[in-house]
N, C-alpha and C positions, 0 to 999 in steps of 0.2 A: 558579520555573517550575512552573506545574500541570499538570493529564494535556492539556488543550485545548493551551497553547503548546507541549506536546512534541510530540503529534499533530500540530500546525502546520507544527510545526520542520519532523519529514519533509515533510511533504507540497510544501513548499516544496523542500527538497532533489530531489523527485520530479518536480516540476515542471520545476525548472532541468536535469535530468536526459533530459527528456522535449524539449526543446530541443535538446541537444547532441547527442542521438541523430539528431533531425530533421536540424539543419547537419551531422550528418559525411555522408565520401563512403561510397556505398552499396561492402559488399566491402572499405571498409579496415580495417586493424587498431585503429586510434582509433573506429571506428564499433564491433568486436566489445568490444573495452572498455566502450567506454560501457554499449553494452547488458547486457553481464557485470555491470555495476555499478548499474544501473537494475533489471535482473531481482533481484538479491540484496535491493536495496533493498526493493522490491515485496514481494518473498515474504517477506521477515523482517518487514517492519513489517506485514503484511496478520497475519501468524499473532501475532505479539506483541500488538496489536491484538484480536483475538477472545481470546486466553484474558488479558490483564491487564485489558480494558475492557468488550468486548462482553458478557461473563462476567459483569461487576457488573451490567451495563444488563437482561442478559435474568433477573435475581433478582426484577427488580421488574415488576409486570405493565403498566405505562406504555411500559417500552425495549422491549417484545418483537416486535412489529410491524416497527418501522422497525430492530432488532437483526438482525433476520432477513433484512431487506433487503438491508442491508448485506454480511451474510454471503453472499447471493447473490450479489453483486456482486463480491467479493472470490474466489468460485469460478470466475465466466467471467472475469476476466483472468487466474486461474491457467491453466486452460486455455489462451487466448490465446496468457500466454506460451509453454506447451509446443508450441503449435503454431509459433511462432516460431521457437523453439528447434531444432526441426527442420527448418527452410528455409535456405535461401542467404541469406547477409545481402544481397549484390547482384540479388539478381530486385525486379522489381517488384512481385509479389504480397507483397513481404515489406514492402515501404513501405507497401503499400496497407493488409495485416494491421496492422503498427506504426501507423497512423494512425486505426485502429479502436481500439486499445487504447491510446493516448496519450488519444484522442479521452473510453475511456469512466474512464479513471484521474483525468483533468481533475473532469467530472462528477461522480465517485463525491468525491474531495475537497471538491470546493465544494457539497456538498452536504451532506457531514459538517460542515462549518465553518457553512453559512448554514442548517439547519436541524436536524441531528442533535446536534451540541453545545448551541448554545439547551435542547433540549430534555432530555438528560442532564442538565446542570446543575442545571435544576428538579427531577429523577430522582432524582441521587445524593447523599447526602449529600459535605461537607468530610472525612469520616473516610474517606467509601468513594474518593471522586476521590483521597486522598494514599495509598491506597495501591495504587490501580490504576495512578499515576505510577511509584510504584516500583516493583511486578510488570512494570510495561511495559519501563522501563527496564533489568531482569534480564535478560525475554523476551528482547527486542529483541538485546541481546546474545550472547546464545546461538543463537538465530534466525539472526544473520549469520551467526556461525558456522558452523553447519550448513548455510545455503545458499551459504558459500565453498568447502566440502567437496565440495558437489556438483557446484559447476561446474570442480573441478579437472580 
């Protein structure tokens, strides 16, 4: 597996993720799970992600641009979620907020997939992508970590 089908991996995790959230009932405990496990999701592979990957792409002067973007992007659904995080899981502006941020998480993936990867690829070398796989994979870990700590 390389850093793109690990990247992948989540992203699809996030997805299916992003689903489950939508079918639960608003206000139940299988809805605050999901979301406890979507938010972890998010925030450990968005920060694992900028220092194992983004890190290699902005060294070179090609990634910095669209590096940057990215990291924009990874700011306003953190936000998001913090605002989430402090609403009713049962009101409606909470669906309505979740349906902005499922909406821009969607986007930001397939946008990594259908144009940011392509163009890393041609970016990075095979030394630099094996060992952003594996810094990501360390991160990644430690990342859960920490954002299970926080939502204790």
């Amino acid at each position: 597996m390389d850093i793109y089908e690990r990247l992948e991996k989540d992203h699809d995790k996030q997805r299916a993720l992003i689903e489950s959230v939508k079918d639960s009932k608003p206000g139940s405990g299988d809805r605050s799970k999901l979301w406890t496990e979507l938010k972890v999701e998010l925030e450990a592979h968005a920060s694992a992600e900028e220092q194992a990957f983004y890190s290699k792409l902005m060294a070179e002067p090609e990634g910095t641009d669209d590096t940057r973007h990215a990291v924009e992007e990874h700011q306003a659904m953190h936000e998001m979620i913090q605002k989430l995080d402090a609403m009713d899981q049962s009101a409606d502006v909470w669906d309505e907020l979740f349906g902005k941020l499922a909406h821009k998480v969607v986007h930001h993936v397939d946008e990594e997939e259908e144009e940011f990867f392509p163009e890393a690829k041609e970016t990075l070398s095979d030394k630099q992508e094996a060992e952003a796989l594996k810094a990501f994979n360390k991160r990644k870990d430690a990342e859960v970590e920490k954002q299970e700590e926080l939502t204790d």
